[in-house]
C-alpha positions in Angstrom: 98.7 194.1 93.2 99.3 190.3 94.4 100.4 189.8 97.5 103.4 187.4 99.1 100.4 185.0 100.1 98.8 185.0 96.5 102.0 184.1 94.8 102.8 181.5 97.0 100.3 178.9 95.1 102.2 179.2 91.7 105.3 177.6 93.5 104.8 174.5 93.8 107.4 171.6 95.7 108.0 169.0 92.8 107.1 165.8 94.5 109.4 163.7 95.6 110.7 160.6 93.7 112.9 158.9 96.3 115.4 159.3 99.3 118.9 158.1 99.0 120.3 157.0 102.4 124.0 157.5 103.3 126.3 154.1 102.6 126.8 151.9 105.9 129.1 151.5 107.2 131.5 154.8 106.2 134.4 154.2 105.8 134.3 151.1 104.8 136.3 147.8 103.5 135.4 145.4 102.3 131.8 145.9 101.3 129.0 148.5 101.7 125.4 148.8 101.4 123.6 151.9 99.8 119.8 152.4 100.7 117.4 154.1 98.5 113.7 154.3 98.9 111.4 154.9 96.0 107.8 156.5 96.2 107.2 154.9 93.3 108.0 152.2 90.6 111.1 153.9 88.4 113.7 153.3 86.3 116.8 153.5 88.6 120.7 153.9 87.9 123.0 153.7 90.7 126.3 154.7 89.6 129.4 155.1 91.4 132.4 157.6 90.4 136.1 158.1 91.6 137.4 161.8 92.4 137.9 163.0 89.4 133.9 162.2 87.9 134.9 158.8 86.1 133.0 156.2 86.4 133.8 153.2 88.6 131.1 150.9 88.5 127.0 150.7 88.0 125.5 148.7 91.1 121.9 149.2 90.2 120.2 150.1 86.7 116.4 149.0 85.1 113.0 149.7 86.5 112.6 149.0 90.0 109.3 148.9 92.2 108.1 151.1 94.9 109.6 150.8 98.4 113.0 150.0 100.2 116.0 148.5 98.0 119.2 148.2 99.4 122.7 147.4 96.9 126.2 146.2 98.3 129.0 147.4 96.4 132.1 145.2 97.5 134.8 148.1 96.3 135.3 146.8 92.6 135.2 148.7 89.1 133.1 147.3 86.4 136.3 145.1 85.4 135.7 143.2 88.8 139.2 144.9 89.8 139.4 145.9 93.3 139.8 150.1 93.4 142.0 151.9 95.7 141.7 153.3 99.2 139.9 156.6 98.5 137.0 159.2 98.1 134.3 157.9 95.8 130.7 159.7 95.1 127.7 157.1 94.0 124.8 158.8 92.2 120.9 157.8 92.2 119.2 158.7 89.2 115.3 158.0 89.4 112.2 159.8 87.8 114.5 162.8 86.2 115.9 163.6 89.7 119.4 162.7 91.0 121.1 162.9 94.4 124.7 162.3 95.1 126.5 161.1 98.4 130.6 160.7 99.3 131.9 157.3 100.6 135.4 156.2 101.6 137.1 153.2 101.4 140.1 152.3 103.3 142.0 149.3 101.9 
């Protein structure tokens, strides 16, 4: 018979690839910064996405180092047209892990 204490070891937390920060400041206009922290060096996409899932713009993609990084996103799709006042969601894909957060920009 295994106890609650026994099966405990075959669980294990997967470690931890990075922490994404919330944007600052939120709401915003004209410009942002997202924060994201890596434990270590990884190949990083930083995506940003309108309500409805499309894709806005890509602020951060390619192998990055270990530590504090920090991105501005000035409120403008990939065309370098400036997007509505709205809900957008920016994603941070690192080490086969991802994390999504909710910004606002008022125009």
């Amino acid at each position: 018979m295994t106890s609650v204490n026994d099966s405990e070891d075959i669980f294990t937390e997967a470690p931890q690839v990075f922490t994404l920060s919330q944007n600052a400041p939120n709401p915003f206009n004209p410009s942002t910064a997202i924060g994201f922290s890596l434990f270590r060096a990884a190949d990083v996409r930083l995506a940003v996405y309108d309500a409805l899932g499309r894709e806005v713009a890509v602020l951060a993609e390619g192998s990055y180092p270990a530590g504090d990084h920090t991105v501005r996103w000035d409120g403008r799709d990939h065309r370098g047209i400036k997007v509505s006042s709205g809900v957008y969601l920016y994603r941070l894909t690192a080490g086969g892990k991802a994390e999504i957060r909710r910004m606002a920009l008022v125009r």
